[in-house]
C-alpha positions in Angstrom: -12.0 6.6 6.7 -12.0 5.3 10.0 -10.5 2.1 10.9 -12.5 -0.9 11.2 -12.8 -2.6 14.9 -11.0 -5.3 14.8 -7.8 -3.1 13.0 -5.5 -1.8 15.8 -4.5 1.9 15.3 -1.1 2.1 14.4 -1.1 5.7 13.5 -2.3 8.8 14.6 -4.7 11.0 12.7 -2.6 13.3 10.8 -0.2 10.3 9.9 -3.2 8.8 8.7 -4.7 11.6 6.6 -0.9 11.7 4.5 -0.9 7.7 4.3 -4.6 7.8 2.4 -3.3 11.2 0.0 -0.2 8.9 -0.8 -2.0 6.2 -1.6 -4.8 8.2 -3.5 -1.8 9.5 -5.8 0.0 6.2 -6.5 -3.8 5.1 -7.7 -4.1 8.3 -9.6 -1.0 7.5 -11.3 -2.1 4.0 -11.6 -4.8 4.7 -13.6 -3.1 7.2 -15.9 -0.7 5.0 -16.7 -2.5 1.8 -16.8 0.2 -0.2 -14.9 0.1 -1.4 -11.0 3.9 -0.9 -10.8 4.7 -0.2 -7.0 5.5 3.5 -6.2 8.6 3.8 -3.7 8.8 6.8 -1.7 12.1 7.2 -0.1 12.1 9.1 3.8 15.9 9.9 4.6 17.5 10.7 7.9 14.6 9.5 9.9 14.6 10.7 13.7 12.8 9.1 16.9 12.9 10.2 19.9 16.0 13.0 18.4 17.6 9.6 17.6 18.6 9.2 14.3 17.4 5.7 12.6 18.7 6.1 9.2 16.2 6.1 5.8 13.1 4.4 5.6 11.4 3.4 2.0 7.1 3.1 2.1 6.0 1.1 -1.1 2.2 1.1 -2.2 1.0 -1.0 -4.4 -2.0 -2.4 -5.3 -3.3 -5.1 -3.6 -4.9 -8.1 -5.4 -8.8 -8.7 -5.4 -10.1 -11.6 -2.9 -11.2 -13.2 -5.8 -8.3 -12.9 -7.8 -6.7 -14.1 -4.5 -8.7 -17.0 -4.3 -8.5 -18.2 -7.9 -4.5 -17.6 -7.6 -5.0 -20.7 -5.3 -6.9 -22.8 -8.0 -4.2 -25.7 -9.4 -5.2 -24.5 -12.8 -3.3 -22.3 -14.7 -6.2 -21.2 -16.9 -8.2 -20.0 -13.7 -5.1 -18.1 -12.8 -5.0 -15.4 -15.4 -7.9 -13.8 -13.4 -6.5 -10.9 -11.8 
């Protein structure tokens, strides 16, 4: 998917393509297990530049609706539940 104008391009292609299969399999498990608990992958003994800069942790999770977003906002506690 390519990104949208306005998005700055953080990452290059083939970073890219892994980021969207790792996010395609924490939906996949997602769905199978009908809960949006966040899905840690742990990256140890990270190196830039031949620099080490010590472990790095990516969480996806899913990201609330707009509208649920929006009714989140709502002082009512009834209009809330909507997620």
């Amino acid at each position: 998917m390519p990104p949208k104008p306005h998005e700055p391009r953080l990452l290059p292609d083939d970073v890219a393509a892994c980021v969207d299969f790792l996010v395609d399999e924490a939906a996949r498990l997602h769905l199978a297990s009908g809960a949006d608990a966040p899905v840690a992958v742990t990256v140890k003994d990270v190196l830039v530049g031949g620099l080490p800069v010590g472990d790095y942790e990516i969480v996806i999770r899913r990201k609330p609706s707009a509208l649920a977003e929006r009714l989140g906002r709502l002082n009512n506690p009834w209009m809330r539940g909507f997620e």
